[in-house]
Every structure is written in structure tokens, then in C-alpha cells.
Biopython code that builds the backbone (N, CA, C, O; Angstrom):
import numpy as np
from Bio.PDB.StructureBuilder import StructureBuilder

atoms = [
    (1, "UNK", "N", (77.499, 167.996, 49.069)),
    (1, "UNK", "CA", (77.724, 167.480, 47.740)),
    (1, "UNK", "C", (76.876, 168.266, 46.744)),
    (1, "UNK", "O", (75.686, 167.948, 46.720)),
    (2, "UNK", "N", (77.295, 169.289, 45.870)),
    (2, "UNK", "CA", (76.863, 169.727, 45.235)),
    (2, "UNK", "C", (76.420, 168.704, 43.491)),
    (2, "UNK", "O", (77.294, 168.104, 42.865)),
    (3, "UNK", "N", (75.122, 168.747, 43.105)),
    (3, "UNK", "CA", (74.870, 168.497, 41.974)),
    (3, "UNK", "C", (76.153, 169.195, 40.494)),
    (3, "UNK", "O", (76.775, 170.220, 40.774)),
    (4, "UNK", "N", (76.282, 168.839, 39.727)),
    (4, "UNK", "CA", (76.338, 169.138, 38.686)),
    (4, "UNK", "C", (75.052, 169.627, 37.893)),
    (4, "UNK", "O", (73.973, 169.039, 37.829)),
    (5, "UNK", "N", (75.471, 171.065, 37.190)),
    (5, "UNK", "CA", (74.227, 171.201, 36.296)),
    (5, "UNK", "C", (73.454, 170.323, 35.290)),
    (5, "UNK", "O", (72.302, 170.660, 35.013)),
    (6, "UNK", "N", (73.987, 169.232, 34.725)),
    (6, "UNK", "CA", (73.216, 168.320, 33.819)),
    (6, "UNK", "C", (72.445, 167.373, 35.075)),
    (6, "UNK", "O", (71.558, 166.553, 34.842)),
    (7, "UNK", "N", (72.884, 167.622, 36.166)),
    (7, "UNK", "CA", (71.293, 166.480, 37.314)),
    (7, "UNK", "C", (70.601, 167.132, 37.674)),
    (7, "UNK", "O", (69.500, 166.709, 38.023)),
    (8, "UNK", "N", (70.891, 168.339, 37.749)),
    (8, "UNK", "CA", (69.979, 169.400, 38.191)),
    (8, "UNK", "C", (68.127, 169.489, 37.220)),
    (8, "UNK", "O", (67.392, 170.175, 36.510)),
    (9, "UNK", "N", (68.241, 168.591, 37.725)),
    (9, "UNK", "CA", (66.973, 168.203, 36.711)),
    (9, "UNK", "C", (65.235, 168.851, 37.274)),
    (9, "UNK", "O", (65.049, 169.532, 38.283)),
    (10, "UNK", "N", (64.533, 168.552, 36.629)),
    (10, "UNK", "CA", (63.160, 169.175, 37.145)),
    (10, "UNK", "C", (61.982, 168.252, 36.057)),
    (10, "UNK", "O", (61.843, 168.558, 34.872)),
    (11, "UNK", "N", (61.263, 167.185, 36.679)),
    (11, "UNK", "CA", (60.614, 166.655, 36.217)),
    (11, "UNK", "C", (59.226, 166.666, 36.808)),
    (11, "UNK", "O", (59.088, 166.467, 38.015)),
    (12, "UNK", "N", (58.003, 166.928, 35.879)),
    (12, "UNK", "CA", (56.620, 166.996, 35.893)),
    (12, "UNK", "C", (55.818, 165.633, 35.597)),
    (12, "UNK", "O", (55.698, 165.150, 34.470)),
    (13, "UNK", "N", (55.380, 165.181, 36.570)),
    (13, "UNK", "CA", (54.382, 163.842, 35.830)),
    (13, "UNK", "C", (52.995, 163.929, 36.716)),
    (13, "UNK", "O", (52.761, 164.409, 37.826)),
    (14, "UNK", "N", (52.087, 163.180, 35.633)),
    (14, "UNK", "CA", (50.699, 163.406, 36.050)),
    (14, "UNK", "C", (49.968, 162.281, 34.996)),
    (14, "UNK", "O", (50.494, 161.411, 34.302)),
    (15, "UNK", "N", (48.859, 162.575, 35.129)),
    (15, "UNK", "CA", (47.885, 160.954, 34.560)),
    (15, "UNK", "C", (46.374, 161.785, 34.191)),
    (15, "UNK", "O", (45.860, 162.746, 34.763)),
    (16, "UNK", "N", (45.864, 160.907, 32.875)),
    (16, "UNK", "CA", (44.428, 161.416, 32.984)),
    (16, "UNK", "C", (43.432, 161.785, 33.956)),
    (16, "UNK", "O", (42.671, 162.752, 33.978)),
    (17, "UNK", "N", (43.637, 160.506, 35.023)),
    (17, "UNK", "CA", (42.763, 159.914, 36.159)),
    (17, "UNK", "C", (42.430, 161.209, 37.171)),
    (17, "UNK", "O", (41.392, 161.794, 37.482)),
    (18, "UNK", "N", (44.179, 161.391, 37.610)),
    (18, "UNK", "CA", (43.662, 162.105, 38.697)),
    (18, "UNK", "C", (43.865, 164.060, 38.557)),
    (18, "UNK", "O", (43.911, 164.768, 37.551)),
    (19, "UNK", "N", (43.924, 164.317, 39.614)),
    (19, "UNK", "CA", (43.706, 166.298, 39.578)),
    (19, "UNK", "C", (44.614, 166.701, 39.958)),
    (19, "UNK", "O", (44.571, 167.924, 40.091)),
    (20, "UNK", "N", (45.843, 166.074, 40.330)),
    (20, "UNK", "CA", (47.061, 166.444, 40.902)),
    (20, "UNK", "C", (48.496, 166.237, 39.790)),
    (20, "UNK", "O", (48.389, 165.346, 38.948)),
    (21, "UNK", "N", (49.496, 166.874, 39.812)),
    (21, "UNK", "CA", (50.708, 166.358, 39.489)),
    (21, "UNK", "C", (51.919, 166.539, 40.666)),
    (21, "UNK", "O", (51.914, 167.051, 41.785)),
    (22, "UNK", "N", (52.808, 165.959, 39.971)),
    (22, "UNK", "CA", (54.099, 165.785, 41.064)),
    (22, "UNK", "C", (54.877, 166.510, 40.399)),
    (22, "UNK", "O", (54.706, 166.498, 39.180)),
    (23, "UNK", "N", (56.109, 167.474, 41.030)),
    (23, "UNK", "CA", (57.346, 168.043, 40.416)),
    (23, "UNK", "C", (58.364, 167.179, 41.305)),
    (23, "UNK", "O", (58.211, 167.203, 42.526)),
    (24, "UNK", "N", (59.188, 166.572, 40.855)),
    (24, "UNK", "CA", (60.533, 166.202, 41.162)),
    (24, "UNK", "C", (61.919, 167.417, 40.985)),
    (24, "UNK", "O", (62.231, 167.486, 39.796)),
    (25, "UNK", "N", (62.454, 167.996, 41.539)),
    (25, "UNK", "CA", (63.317, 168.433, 41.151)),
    (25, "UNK", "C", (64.939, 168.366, 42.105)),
    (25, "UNK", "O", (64.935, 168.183, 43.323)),
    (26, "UNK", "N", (66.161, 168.538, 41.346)),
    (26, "UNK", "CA", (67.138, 168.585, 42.126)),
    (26, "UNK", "C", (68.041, 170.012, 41.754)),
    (26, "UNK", "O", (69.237, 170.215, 41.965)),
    (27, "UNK", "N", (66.947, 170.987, 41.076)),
    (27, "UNK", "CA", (67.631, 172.380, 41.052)),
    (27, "UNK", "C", (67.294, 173.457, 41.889)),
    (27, "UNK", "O", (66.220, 174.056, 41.954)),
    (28, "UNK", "N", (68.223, 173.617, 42.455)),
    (28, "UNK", "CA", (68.003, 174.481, 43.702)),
    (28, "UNK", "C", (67.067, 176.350, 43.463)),
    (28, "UNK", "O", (66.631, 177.138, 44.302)),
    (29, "UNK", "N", (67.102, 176.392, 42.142)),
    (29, "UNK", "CA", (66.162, 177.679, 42.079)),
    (29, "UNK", "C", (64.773, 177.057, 41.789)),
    (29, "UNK", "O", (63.851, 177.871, 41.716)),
    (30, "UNK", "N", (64.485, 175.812, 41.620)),
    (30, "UNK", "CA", (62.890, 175.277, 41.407)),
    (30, "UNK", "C", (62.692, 175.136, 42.848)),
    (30, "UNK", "O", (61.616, 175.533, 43.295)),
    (31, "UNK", "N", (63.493, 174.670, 43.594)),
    (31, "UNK", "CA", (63.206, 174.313, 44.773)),
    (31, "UNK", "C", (62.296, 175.717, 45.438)),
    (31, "UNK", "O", (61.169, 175.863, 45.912)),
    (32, "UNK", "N", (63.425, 176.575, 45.184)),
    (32, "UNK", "CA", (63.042, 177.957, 46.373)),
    (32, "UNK", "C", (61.950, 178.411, 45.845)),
    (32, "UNK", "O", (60.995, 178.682, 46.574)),
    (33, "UNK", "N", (61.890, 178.580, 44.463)),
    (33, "UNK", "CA", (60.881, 178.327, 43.850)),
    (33, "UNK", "C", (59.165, 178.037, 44.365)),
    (33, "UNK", "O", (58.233, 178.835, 44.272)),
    (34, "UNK", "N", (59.141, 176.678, 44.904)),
    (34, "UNK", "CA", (58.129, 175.654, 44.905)),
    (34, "UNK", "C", (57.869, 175.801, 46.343)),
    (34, "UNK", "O", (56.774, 175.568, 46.855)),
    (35, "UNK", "N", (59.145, 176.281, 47.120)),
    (35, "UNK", "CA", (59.380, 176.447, 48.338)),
    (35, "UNK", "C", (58.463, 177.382, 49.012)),
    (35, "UNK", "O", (57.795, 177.242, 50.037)),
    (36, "UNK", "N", (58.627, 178.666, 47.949)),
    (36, "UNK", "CA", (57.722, 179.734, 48.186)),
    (36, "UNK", "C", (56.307, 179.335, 47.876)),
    (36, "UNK", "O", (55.492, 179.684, 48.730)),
    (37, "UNK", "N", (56.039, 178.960, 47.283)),
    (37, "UNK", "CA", (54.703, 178.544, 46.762)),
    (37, "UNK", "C", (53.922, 178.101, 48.000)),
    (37, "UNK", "O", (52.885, 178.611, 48.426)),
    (38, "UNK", "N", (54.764, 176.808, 48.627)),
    (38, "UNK", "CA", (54.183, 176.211, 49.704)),
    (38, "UNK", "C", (54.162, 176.909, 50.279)),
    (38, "UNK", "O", (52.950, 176.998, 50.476)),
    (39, "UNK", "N", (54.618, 177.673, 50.860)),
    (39, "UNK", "CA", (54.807, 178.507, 51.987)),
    (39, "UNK", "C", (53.474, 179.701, 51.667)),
    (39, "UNK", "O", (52.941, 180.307, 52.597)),
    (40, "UNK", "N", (53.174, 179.847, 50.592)),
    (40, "UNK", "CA", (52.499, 180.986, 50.390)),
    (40, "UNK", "C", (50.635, 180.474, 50.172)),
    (40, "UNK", "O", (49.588, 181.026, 50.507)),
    (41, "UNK", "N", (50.941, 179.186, 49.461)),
    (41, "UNK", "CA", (49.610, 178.767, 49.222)),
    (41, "UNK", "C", (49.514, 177.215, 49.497)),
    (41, "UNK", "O", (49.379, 176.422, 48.565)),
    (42, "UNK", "N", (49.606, 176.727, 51.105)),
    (42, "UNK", "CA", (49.872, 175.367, 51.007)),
    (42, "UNK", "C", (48.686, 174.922, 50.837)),
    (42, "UNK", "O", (48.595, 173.703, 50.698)),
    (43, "UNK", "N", (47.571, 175.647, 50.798)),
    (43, "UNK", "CA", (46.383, 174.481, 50.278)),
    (43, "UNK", "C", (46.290, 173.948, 48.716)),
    (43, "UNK", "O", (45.461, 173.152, 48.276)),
    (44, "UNK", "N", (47.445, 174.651, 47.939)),
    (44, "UNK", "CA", (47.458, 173.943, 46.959)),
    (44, "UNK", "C", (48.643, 172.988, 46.341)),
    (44, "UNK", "O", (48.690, 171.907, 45.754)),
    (45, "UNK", "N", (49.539, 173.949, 46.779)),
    (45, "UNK", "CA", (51.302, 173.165, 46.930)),
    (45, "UNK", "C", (51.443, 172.411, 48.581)),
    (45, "UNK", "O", (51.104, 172.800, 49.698)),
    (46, "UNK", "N", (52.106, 171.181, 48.080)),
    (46, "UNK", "CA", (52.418, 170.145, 49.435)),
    (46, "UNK", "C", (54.085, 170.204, 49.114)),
    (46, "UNK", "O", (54.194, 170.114, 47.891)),
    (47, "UNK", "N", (55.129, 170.294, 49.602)),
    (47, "UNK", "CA", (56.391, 169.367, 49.677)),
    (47, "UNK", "C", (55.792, 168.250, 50.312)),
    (47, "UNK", "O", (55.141, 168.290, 51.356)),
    (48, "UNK", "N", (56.124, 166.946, 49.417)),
    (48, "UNK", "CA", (56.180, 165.660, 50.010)),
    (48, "UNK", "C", (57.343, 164.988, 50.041)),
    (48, "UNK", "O", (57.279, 163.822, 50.430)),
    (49, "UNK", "N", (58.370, 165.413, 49.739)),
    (49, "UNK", "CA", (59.427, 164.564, 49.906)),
    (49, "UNK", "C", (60.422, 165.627, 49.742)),
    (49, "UNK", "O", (60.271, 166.631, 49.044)),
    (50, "UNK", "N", (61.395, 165.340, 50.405)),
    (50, "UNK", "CA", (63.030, 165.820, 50.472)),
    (50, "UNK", "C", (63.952, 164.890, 51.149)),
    (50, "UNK", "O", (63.988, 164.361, 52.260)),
    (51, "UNK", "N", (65.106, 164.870, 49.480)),
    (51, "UNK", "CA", (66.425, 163.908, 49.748)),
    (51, "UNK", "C", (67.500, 165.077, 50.047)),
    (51, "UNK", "O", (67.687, 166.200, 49.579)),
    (52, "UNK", "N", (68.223, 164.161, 51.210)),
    (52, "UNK", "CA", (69.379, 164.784, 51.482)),
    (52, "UNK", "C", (70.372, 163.607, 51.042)),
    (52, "UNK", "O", (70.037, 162.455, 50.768)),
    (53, "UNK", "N", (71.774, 164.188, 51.032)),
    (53, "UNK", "CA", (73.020, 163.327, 50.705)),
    (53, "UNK", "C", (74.153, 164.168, 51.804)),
    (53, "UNK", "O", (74.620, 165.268, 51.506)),
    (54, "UNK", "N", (74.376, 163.689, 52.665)),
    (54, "UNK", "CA", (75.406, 163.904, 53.270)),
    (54, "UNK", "C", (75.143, 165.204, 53.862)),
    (54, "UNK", "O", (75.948, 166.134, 53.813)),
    (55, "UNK", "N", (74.095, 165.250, 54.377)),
    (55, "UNK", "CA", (73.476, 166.138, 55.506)),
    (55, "UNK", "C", (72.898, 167.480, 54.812)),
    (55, "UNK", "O", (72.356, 168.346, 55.499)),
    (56, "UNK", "N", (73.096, 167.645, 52.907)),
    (56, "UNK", "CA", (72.706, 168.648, 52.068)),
    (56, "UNK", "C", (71.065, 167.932, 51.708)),
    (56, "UNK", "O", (70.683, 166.767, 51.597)),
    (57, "UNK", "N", (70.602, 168.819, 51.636)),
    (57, "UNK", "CA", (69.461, 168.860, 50.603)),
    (57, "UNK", "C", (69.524, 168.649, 49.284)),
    (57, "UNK", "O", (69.450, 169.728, 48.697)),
    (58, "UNK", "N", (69.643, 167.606, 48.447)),
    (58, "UNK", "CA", (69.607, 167.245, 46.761)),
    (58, "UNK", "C", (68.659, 167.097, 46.242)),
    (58, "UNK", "O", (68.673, 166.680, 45.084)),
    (59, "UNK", "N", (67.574, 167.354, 46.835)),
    (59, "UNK", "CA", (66.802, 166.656, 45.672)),
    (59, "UNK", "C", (65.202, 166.959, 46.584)),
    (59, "UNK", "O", (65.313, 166.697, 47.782)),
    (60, "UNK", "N", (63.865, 167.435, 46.177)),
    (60, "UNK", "CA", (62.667, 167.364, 46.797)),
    (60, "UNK", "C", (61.841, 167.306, 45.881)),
    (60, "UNK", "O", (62.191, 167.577, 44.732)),
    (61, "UNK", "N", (60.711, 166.984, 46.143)),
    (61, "UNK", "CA", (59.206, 166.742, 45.448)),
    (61, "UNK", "C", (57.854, 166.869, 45.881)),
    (61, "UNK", "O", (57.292, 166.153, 46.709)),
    (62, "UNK", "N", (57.276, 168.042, 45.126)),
    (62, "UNK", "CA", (55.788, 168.303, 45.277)),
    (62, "UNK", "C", (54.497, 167.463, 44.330)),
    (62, "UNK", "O", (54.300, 166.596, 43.478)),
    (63, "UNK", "N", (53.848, 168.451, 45.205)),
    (63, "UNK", "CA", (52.252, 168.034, 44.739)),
    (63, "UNK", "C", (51.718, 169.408, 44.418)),
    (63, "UNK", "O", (52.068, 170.341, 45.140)),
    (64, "UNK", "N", (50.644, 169.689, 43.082)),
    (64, "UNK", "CA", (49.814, 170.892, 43.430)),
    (64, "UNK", "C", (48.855, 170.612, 42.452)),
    (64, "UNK", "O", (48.913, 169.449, 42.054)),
    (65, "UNK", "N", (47.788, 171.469, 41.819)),
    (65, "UNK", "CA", (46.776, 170.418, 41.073)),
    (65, "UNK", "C", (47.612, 170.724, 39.417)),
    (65, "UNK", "O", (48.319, 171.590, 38.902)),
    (66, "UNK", "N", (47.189, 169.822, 39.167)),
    (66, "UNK", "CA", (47.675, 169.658, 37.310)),
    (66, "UNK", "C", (47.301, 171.041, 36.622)),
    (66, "UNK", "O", (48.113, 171.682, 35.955)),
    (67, "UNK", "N", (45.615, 171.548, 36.918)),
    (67, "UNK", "CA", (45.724, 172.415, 35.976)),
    (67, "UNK", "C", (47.035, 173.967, 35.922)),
    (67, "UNK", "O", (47.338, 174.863, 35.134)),
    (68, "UNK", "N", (47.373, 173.567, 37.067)),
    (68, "UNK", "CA", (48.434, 174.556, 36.885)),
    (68, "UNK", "C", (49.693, 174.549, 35.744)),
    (68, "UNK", "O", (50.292, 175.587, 35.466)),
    (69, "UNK", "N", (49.963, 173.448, 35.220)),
    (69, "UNK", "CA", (50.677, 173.151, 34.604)),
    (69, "UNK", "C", (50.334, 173.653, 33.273)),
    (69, "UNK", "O", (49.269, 173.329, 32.746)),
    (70, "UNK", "N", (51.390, 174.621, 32.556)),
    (70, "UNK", "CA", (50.803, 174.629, 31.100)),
    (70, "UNK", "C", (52.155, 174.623, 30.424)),
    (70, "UNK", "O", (53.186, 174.261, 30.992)),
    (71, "UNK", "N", (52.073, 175.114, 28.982)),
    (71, "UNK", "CA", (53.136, 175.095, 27.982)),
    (71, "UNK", "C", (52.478, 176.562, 27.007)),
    (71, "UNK", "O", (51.344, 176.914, 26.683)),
    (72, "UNK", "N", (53.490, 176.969, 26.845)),
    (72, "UNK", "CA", (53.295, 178.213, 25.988)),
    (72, "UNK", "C", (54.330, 177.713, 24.568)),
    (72, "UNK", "O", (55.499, 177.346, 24.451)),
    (73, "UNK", "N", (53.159, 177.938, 23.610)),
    (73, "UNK", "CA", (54.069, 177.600, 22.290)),
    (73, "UNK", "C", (54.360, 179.133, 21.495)),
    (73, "UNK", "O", (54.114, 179.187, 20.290)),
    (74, "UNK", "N", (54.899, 180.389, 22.218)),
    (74, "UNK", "CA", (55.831, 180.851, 21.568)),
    (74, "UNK", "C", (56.269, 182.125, 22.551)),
    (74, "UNK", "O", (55.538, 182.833, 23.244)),
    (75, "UNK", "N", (57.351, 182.159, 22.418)),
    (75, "UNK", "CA", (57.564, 183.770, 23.139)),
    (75, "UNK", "C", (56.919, 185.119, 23.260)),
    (75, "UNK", "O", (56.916, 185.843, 22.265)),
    (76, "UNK", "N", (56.456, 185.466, 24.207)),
    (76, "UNK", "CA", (55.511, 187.075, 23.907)),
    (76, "UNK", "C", (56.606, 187.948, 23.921)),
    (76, "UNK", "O", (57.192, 188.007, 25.002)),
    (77, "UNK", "N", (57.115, 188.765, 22.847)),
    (77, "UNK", "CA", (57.327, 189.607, 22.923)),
    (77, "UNK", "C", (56.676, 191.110, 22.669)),
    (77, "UNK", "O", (56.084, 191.416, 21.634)),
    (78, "UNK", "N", (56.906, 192.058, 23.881)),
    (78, "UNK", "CA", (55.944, 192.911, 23.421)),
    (78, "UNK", "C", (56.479, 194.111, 22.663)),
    (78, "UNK", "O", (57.470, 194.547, 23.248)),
    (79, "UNK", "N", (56.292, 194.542, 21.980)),
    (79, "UNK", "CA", (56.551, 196.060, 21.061)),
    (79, "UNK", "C", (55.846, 197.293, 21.792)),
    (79, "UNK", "O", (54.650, 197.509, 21.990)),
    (80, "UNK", "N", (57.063, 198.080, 22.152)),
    (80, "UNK", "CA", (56.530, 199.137, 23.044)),
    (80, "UNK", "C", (56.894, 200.395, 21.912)),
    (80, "UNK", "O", (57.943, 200.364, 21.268)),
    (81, "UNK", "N", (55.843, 201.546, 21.757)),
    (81, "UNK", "CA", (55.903, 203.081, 21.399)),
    (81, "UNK", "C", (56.871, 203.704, 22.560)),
    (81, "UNK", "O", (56.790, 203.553, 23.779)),
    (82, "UNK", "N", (58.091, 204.677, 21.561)),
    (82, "UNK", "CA", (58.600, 205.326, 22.485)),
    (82, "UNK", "C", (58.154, 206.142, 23.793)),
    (82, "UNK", "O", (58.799, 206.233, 24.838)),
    (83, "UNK", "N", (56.706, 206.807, 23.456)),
    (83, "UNK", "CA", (55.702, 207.057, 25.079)),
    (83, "UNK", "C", (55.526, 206.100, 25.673)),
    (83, "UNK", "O", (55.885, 206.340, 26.826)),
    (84, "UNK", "N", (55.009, 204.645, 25.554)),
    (84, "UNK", "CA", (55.063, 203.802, 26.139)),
    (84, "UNK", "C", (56.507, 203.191, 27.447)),
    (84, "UNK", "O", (56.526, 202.874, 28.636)),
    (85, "UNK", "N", (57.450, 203.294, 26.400)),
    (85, "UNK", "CA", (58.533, 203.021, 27.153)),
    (85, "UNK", "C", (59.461, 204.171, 28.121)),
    (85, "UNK", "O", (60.356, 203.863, 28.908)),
    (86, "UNK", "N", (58.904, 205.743, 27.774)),
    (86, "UNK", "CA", (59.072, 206.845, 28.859)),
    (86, "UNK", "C", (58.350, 206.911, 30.184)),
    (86, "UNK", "O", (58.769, 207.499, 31.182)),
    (87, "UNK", "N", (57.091, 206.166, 30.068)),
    (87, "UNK", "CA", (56.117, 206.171, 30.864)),
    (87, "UNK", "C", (56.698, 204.983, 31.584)),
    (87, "UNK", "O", (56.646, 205.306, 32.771)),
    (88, "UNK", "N", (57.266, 203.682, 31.488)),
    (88, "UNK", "CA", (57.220, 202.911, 32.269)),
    (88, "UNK", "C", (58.648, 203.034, 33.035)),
    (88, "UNK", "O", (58.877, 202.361, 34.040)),
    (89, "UNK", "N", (59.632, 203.985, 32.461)),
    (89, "UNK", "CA", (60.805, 204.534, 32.757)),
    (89, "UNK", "C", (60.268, 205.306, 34.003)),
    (89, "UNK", "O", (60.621, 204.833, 35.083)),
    (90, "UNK", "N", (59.532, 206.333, 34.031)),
    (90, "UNK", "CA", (58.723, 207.535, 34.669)),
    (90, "UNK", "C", (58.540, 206.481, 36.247)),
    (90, "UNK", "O", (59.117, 206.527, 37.333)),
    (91, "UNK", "N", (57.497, 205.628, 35.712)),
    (91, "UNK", "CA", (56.882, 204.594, 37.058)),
    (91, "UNK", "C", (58.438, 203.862, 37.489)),
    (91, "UNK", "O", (58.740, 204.065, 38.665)),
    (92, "UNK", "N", (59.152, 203.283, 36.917)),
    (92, "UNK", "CA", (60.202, 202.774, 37.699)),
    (92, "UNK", "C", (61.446, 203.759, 38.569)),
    (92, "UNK", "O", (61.761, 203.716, 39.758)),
    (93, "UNK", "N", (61.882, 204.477, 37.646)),
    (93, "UNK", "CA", (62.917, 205.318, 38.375)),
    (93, "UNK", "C", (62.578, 206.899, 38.865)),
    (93, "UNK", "O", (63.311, 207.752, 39.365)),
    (94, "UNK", "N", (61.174, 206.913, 38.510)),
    (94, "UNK", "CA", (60.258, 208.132, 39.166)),
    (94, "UNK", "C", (60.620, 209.281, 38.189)),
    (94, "UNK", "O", (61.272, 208.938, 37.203)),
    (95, "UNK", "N", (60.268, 210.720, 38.322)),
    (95, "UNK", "CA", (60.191, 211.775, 37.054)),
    (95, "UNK", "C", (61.677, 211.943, 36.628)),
    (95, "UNK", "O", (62.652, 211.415, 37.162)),
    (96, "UNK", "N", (61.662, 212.520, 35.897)),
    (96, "UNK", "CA", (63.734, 212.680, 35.233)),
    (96, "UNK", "C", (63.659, 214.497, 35.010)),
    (96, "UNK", "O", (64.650, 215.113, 34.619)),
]
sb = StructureBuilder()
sb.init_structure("model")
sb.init_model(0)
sb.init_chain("A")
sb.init_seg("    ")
for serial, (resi, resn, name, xyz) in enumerate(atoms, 1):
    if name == "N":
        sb.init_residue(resn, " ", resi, " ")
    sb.init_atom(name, np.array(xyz, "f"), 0.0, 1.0, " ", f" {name:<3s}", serial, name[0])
structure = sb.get_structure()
């Protein structure tokens, strides 16, 4: 049973009190996402929960500490000099 994109949701909650938050999510790129994480750093990411529906995976939920959580209030965009942007051409697709 596949979600629809409007459930495909991804929710963050947490509290003054404690040092942890929870992610809820039922979108499958947060998942793999969060997936990797655990897998990469489980002393800080836990999966604690995963719903299935009809033998699929819909839906799972972590733990990792709060301060990870932030918000950026505006887009970085960066302004590159035409040397700038030959040089990083150079490092990706090697000399021309």
C-alpha cells in the first residue's frame, strides 16, 4: 500500500526538559535517510519504531539528540568568479 504524497509526512517533536527528539516519518526518502544515519552513527540515532500495513513498511520513528535539529532562515546562495567555477569544473570532470 503505497502512501500518497500529502501523508507522506515527516514530523519533529521535542520538549524543554529533555536532550532528545523524535522524527516520525512516513516518507520513504527521510526514512533511508535516518536509516543511514543509524546505521552509520547508532550511538546517536535509534529507530524505535516501524509500522507496516500489509506486510509494507509505512511509516517509522527515531530518536537522536535535539541539538541536531536546526532551522536556517534563508537560502545560501553562493556567487562564484568565473576562475572559481573553472577550477571546480577542473576537480570534477578532471583537466579539459
Amino acid at each position: 500500500m503505497a502512501l500518497s504524497r500529502i501523508e507522506q509526512e515527516v514530523v519533529i517533536s521535542f520538549n524543554a526538559e529533555e536532550d532528545t527528539a523524535d522524527l516520525y516519518t512516513a516518507n520513504p526518502s527521510w526514512m533511508n535517510k535516518l536509516d543511514k544515519l543509524v546505521k552509520t552513527n547508532p550511538g546517536q540515532f535509534r529507530l524505535i519504531e516501524t509500522n507496516t500495513c500489509q506486510g509494507k513498511v509505512v511509516s517509522k520513528r527515531y530518536t537522536f539528540p535535539k541539538r541536531f535539529v536546526s532551522i536556517r532562515s534563508k537560502d545560501v546562495k553562493r556567487e562564484l568568479t568565473e576562475e572559481q567555477r573553472e577550477e571546480i569544473s577542473i576537480r570534477l570532470h578532471g583537466s579539459r
